[in-house]
Phi, psi and omega in degrees: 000132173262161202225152177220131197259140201227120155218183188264163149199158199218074210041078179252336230274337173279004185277305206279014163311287156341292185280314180297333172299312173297011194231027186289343193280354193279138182301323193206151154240147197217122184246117174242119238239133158251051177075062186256163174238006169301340199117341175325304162304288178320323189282332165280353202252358185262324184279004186107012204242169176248121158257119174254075192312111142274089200332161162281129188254343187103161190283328196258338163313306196301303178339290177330267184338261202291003164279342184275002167271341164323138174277331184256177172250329143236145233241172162224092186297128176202151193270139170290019165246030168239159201197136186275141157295172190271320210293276165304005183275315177314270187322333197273325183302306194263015139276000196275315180293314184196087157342075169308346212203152168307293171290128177238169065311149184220178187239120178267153178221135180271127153271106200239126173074353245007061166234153179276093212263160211237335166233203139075180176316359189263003185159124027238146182258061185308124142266150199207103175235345202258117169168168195276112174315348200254014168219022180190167180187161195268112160327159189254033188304157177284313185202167182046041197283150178214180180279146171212126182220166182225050192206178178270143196268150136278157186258140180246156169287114182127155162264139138324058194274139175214122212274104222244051179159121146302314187208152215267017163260334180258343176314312179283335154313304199275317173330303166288324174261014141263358167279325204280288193314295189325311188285317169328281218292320146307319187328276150002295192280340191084018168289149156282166152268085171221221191280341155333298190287322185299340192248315228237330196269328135326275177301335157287345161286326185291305193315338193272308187280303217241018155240270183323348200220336157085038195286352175296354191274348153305005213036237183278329182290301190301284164336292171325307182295309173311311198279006112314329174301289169325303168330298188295008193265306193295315170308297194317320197258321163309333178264339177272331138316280183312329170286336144304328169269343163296348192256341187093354152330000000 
């Protein structure tokens, strides 16, 4: 099967070097660009790449759009801070020859602080990017968009890697403003909030990564992630409140 590999950026050019080299095995890449000024479009069009320029749509439209720009039907969706392992890059070549399943997952592993983390949200971090578009599609969530499919996904061999914070001012910068999106999108929806949520959904989030999941076994890196994590648990529904009291819900 030939596979075209599809992602969004957005100044992206110091990540994506990186992600277009591990993806050399690929028949085709499709970069679909939402106006940068880094230098991005050049650097994909130097790697090989077809650039499609699009407005921003929210993360799971922008996806869509570019898996519908593919030349091929299956496709492999990746973030420009992500780099395929030799290892899926192998399995993926050889799941490919002959497809059990629509669907694939891989196990993503983070890099946070600059350590590789081994539990807890950092690994293996399932992900399901590998599939046939005319059996899968990206929801059209604002942030925290995911593949919907109706099948058993297969699992590849190999890590995802993803580097997932240069520096921990700006990691914390994309946090907010995926909590500001998450709540934007309940708002939407007509969801509530309250002190329920503020409490509990933190602490069952810590308890689930940094106990149940051992995520204490990362150290100081492994802390640090959960208990962001946990924060966005808390923000999310505290900006979904205040947006409810401004309507007067």
């Amino acid at each position: 099967m030939s596979l075209s590999v599809v992602l969004i950026t957005h100044n992206a050019a110091a990540q994506l070097a990186e992600c277009l080299a591990s993806v050399a095995f690929a028949d085709e890449v499709v970069v679909v660009d939402s106006g940068s000024t880094d230098g991005t479009v050049a650097l994909a069009e130097r790697y090989g790449a077809r650039v499609v320029a699009k407005e921003w749509l929210g993360y799971g439209r922008q996806k869509q759009f570019a898996v519908e720009q593919a030349a091929n039907d299956w496709v492999l969706c990746l973030d420009a801070d992500e780099r395929v392992s030799r290892e899926l890059a192998a399995s993926l070549v050889r799941v490919l020859e002959a497809p059990a399943a629509p669907v694939y997952r891989m196990a993503r592993r983070n890099r946070f602080l600059g350590r590789w983390l081994e539990h807890g949200e950092g690994y293996p971090d399932w992900s399901l990017r590998l599939f046939d578009r005319r059996q899968a599609r990206w929801s059209d969530d604002m942030v925290h968009e995911k593949v919907l499919y109706a099948v058993t996904p297969g699992t590849l061999e190999g890590d995802l890697l993803h580097e997932s914070a240069e520096d921990l001012a700006r990691y914390l910068d994309k946090q907010n403003r995926y909590t500001t999106l998450a709540a934007e999108d309940l708002h939407r929806r007509g969801r509530r909030a309250g002190m329920t949520e503020l409490l509990l959904s933190p602490l069952t989030r810590f308890l689930k990564f940094y106990v149940l999941r051992l995520g204490f076994l990362d150290g100081l890196p492994g802390l640090a992630h959960v208990a962001i994590g946990c924060m966005n648990s808390f923000m999310k529904y505290a900006k979904l409140i205040e947006l409810n009291r401004a309507q007067g819900k």
